[in-house]
C-alpha positions, -999 to 999 in steps of 0.1 A, spaced: 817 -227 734 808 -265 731 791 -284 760 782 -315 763 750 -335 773 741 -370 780 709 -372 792 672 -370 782 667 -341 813 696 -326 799 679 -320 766 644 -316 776 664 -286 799 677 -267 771 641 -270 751 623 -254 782 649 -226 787 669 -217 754 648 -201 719 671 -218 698 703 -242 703 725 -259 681 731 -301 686 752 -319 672 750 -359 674 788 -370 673 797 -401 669 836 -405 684 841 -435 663 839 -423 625 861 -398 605 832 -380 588 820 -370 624 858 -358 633 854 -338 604 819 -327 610 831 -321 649 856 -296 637 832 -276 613 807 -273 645 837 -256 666 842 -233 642 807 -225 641 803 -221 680 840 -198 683 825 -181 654 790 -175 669 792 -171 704 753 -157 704 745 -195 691 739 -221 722 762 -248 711 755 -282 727 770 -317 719 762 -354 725 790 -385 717 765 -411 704 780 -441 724 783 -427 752 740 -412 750 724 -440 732 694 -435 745 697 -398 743 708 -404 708 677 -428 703 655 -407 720 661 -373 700 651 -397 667 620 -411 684 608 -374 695 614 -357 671 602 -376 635 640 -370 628 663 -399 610 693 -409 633 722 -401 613 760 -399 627 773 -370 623 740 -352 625 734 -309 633 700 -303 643 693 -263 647 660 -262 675 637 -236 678 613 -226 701 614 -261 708 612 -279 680 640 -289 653 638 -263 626 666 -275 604 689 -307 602 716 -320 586 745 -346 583 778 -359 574 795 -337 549 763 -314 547 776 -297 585 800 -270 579 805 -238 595 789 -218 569 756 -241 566 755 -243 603 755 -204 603 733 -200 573 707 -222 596 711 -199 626 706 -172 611 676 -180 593 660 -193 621 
Protein backbone atom coordinates (compact mmCIF):
# COMPACT_ATOMS: atom_id res chain seq x y z
CA UNK A 1 0.00 0.00 0.00
CA UNK A 2 1.05 3.58 -1.07
CA UNK A 3 0.95 6.53 1.43
CA UNK A 4 1.55 9.70 1.08
CA UNK A 5 3.80 12.41 2.75
CA UNK A 6 4.18 16.12 2.52
CA UNK A 7 6.26 17.26 5.04
CA UNK A 8 9.90 17.40 6.22
CA UNK A 9 8.61 15.63 9.86
CA UNK A 10 6.90 13.35 7.87
CA UNK A 11 10.12 12.12 6.26
CA UNK A 12 12.48 12.67 8.98
CA UNK A 13 9.60 10.19 10.83
CA UNK A 14 9.90 7.32 8.65
CA UNK A 15 14.01 7.62 8.80
CA UNK A 16 13.93 7.35 12.69
CA UNK A 17 11.36 4.48 12.75
CA UNK A 18 11.40 2.22 9.44
CA UNK A 19 15.07 0.12 8.31
CA UNK A 20 14.27 0.64 4.87
CA UNK A 21 11.32 2.46 2.82
CA UNK A 22 10.66 2.98 -0.62
CA UNK A 23 9.98 6.99 -1.94
CA UNK A 24 8.94 7.95 -4.77
CA UNK A 25 9.04 11.74 -5.91
CA UNK A 26 5.91 12.05 -8.30
CA UNK A 27 5.40 14.71 -10.11
CA UNK A 28 1.29 14.88 -11.05
CA UNK A 29 2.03 16.94 -14.00
CA UNK A 30 4.26 14.71 -16.47
CA UNK A 31 3.44 11.40 -18.33
CA UNK A 32 6.75 9.69 -17.61
CA UNK A 33 5.87 10.08 -13.83
CA UNK A 34 2.21 8.55 -14.57
CA UNK A 35 4.05 5.87 -15.95
CA UNK A 36 6.60 5.63 -13.35
CA UNK A 37 3.50 5.97 -10.61
CA UNK A 38 2.03 2.88 -11.97
CA UNK A 39 5.31 0.68 -12.01
CA UNK A 40 5.69 1.79 -8.05
CA UNK A 41 2.03 0.36 -7.35
CA UNK A 42 2.91 -2.63 -8.75
CA UNK A 43 5.91 -2.81 -6.72
CA UNK A 44 4.10 -1.93 -3.36
CA UNK A 45 0.80 -4.63 -4.16
CA UNK A 46 3.60 -6.88 -5.03
CA UNK A 47 5.74 -6.31 -1.92
CA UNK A 48 3.65 -5.75 0.86
CA UNK A 49 6.96 -6.31 3.36
CA UNK A 50 8.36 -3.05 1.34
CA UNK A 51 7.23 0.42 3.23
CA UNK A 52 5.98 2.23 0.25
CA UNK A 53 5.76 6.04 0.67
CA UNK A 54 4.96 8.80 -1.89
CA UNK A 55 5.30 12.60 -2.30
CA UNK A 56 3.41 14.79 -5.44
CA UNK A 57 6.26 17.20 -6.11
CA UNK A 58 3.96 20.45 -6.31
CA UNK A 59 2.19 19.86 -3.73
CA UNK A 60 5.92 19.17 -1.24
CA UNK A 61 8.26 21.47 -2.85
CA UNK A 62 10.07 22.00 -0.11
CA UNK A 63 9.89 18.38 0.92
CA UNK A 64 10.83 17.71 -2.63
CA UNK A 65 13.77 20.32 -2.30
CA UNK A 66 14.66 19.26 0.86
CA UNK A 67 15.18 15.43 0.16
CA UNK A 68 17.87 16.83 -2.75
CA UNK A 69 19.62 19.22 -0.34
CA UNK A 70 19.99 16.28 2.41
CA UNK A 71 20.71 13.87 0.75
CA UNK A 72 23.64 14.80 -2.06
CA UNK A 73 20.80 13.39 -4.35
CA UNK A 74 19.92 15.08 -7.91
CA UNK A 75 16.15 16.18 -8.03
CA UNK A 76 14.81 14.33 -10.77
CA UNK A 77 10.81 13.92 -11.52
CA UNK A 78 9.85 10.89 -11.46
CA UNK A 79 12.51 9.75 -9.02
CA UNK A 80 12.56 6.08 -6.62
CA UNK A 81 14.86 6.41 -3.90
CA UNK A 82 15.26 2.90 -1.80
CA UNK A 83 16.45 4.27 2.13
CA UNK A 84 18.28 2.35 4.43
CA UNK A 85 19.09 2.46 7.78
CA UNK A 86 18.67 5.96 7.05
CA UNK A 87 20.31 6.87 4.39
CA UNK A 88 19.42 6.51 0.47
CA UNK A 89 21.00 3.24 -0.70
CA UNK A 90 19.76 3.22 -4.25
CA UNK A 91 18.02 5.75 -6.69
CA UNK A 92 16.66 6.05 -9.80
CA UNK A 93 14.40 7.90 -12.41
CA UNK A 94 12.06 8.30 -15.23
CA UNK A 95 11.99 5.13 -17.30
CA UNK A 96 14.71 3.51 -15.06
CA UNK A 97 11.60 2.80 -12.10
CA UNK A 98 9.83 -0.29 -12.86
CA UNK A 99 8.55 -2.97 -10.72
CA UNK A 100 11.22 -5.31 -11.30
CA UNK A 101 14.24 -2.63 -10.63
CA UNK A 102 12.31 -1.41 -7.76
CA UNK A 103 12.24 -4.99 -6.42
CA UNK A 104 15.71 -5.92 -7.52
CA UNK A 105 16.68 -2.71 -5.09
CA UNK A 106 14.75 -4.01 -2.09
CA UNK A 107 15.87 -6.92 -2.14
CA UNK A 108 19.40 -6.17 -2.34
CA UNK A 109 19.29 -3.79 0.25
Amino acid sequence: MLEKIESVEELDNLISNKKSFMLLKHSSTCPISHAAYEEYQKFASDSEEAPAYYLVVQEARQLSNHIAERFGIKHESPQAILFSDAAPAWNASHWKITNKALGEAFSAK
